[in-house]
N, C-alpha and C positions, 0 to 999 in steps of 0.2 A: 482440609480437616474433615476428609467423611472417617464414615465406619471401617473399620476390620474388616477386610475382604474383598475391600471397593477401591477401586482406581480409577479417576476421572481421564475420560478419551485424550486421547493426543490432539493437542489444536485447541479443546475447549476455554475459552475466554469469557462467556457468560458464567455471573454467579447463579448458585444453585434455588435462588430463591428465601421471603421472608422469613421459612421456617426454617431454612439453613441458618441465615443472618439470628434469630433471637437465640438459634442454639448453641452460637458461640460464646453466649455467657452462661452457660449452664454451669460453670464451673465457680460462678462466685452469686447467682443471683438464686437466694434461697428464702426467698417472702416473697410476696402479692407485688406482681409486677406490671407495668404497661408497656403496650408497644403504640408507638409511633413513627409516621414516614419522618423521617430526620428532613423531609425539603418541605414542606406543611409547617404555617400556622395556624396554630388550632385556636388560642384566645385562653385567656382568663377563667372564664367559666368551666369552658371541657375540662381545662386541669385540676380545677376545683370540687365537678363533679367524679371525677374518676378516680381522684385520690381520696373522697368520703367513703365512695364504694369498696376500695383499695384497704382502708384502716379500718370500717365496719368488718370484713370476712372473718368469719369464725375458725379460731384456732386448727389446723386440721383442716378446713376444705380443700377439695380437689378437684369439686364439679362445677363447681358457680362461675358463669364467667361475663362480663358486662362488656358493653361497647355503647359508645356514645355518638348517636347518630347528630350531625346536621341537618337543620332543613333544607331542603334542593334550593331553596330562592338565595341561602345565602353563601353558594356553592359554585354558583352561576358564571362563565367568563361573558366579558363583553365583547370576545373576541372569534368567538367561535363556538363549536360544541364543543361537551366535558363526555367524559364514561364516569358514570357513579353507578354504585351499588345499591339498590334502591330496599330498602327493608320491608321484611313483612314481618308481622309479631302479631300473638294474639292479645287475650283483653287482659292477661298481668303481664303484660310489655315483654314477653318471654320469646323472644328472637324466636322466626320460623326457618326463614331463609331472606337470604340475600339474593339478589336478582340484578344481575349483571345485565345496566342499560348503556351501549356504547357512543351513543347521538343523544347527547342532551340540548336544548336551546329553549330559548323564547323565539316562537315562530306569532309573528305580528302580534304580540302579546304576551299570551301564556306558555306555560312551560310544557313542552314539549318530547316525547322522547322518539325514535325511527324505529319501528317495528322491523320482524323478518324482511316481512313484504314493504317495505319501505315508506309505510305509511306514515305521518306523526300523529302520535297517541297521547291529547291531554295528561298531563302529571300533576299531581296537588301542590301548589306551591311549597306548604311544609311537612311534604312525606319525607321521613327520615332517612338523610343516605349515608353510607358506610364510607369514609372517611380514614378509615383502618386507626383507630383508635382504641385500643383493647386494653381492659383488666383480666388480668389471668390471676388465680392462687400459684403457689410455685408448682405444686404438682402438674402445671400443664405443660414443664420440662420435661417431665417424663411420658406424656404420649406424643411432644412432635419427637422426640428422641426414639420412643415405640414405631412409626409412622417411615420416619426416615428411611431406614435401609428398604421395605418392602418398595417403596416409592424408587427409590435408586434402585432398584434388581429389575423393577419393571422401565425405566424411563432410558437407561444405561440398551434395554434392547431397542424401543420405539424410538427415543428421541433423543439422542446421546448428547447430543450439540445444542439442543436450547431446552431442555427438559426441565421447569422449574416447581419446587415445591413451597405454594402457596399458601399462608397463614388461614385464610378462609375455609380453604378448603377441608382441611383438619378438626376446625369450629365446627363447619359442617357435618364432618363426618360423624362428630361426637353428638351432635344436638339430633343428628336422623337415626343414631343408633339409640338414644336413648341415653346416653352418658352424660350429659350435662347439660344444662339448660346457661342461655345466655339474656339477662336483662338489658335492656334497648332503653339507654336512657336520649333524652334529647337536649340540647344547649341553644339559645340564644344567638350565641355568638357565629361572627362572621368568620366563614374560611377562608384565607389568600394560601393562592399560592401562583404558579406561571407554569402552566398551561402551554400557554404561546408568548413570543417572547414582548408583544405587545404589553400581556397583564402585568410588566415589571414595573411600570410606572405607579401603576394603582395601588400595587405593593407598598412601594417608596413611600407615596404618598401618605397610606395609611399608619406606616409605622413611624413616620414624622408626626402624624398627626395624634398618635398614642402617646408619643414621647413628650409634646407639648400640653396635651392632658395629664401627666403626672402618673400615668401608667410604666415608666419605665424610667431608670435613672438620665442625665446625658453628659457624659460619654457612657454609653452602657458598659464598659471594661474601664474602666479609668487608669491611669499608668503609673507602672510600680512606683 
């Protein structure tokens, strides 16, 4: 499903990327929408917070856009290191940049992350990281839709075969031009997800342990 004009290479088998994926609903999603990675739990609270932000937007907006950072501590595998996205925002919580940290861990304690030069660089336990959780108004159908094809004219010459186009990157591009500003809210809540295939237990565990807390029905589908 690309643009008018564009033919994806012979052979390619990777998808085109997250701002491909939300643009396949452009054709029915027309209000204040969110993205999430479909294999992430995110928890109770993110959802809570992003849907207030979500039903507050002013009739008409096109700029404003929110993302709901975790703190790194509760991000954390036990298994190894994570890549998170580590945020920066000024003092009204106004998203500056995202800052792509590929080695995250607790190195004999604290948290940690591997520089260029491979050094490990103390991190605040709850600096907020990017977790890819985003409120968009619907207008921001039409700049990954604006975005798309120049992205494919240029990726189709350099890198035909694994070339992807990145939700961030986009956020980005608008918050460094001046087009939009994005609020940095933060949650509580813990993130699971698996990492490696170790954290599947921790998983388990936990959403057993929600379940017997009265956070979710059980059988959570119950049968016809």
């Amino acid at each position: 499903a690309l643009p008018e004009a564009f033919t994806g290479p012979e052979g390619r088998v990777k998808p085109w990327g997250t701002n491909h994926a939300v643009l396949m609903g452009k054709d029915v999603i027309k209000e204040p929408f969110c993205v999430i990675n479909c294999d992430d739990f995110y928890g109770r609270d993110a959802f809570a917070t992003i849907g207030k932000f979500l039903s507050e937007l002013p009739e008409g907006c096109q700029n404003t856009y929110a993302m709901v950072g975790f703190r790194c501590c509760n991000t954390l595998s036990e298994n190894g290191s994570v890549a998170r996205g580590v945020c920066m925002y000024d003092d009204h919580h106004h998203l500056k940049d995202v800052v792509e940290r590929t080695e995250i861990m607790r190195v004999d304690g604290p948290i940690c992350y591997k520089d260029e030069e491979g050094k490990w660089i103390p991190l605040e336990e709850n600096v907020p990281v990017s977790m890819n959780m985003w409120g968009f108004p619907a207008a921001m159908m039409d700049c990954l839709r604006g975005g798309f094809a120049p992205f494919l004219d240029r990726t189709l010459k350099e890198n035909p075969m694994k070339g992807e186009y990145f939700l961030p990157f986009v956020v980005n591009e608008e918050l460094q031009a001046g087009r939009a500003k994005a609020h940095v809210y933060t949650t509580p809540d813990k993130w699971y997800g698996v990492t490696y295939h170790e954290d599947r237990a921790q998983v388990v565990s936990a959403l057993h342990t929600m379940t017997k807390d009265g956070w979710y029905p059980a059988p959570l589908w119950p049968e016809a």
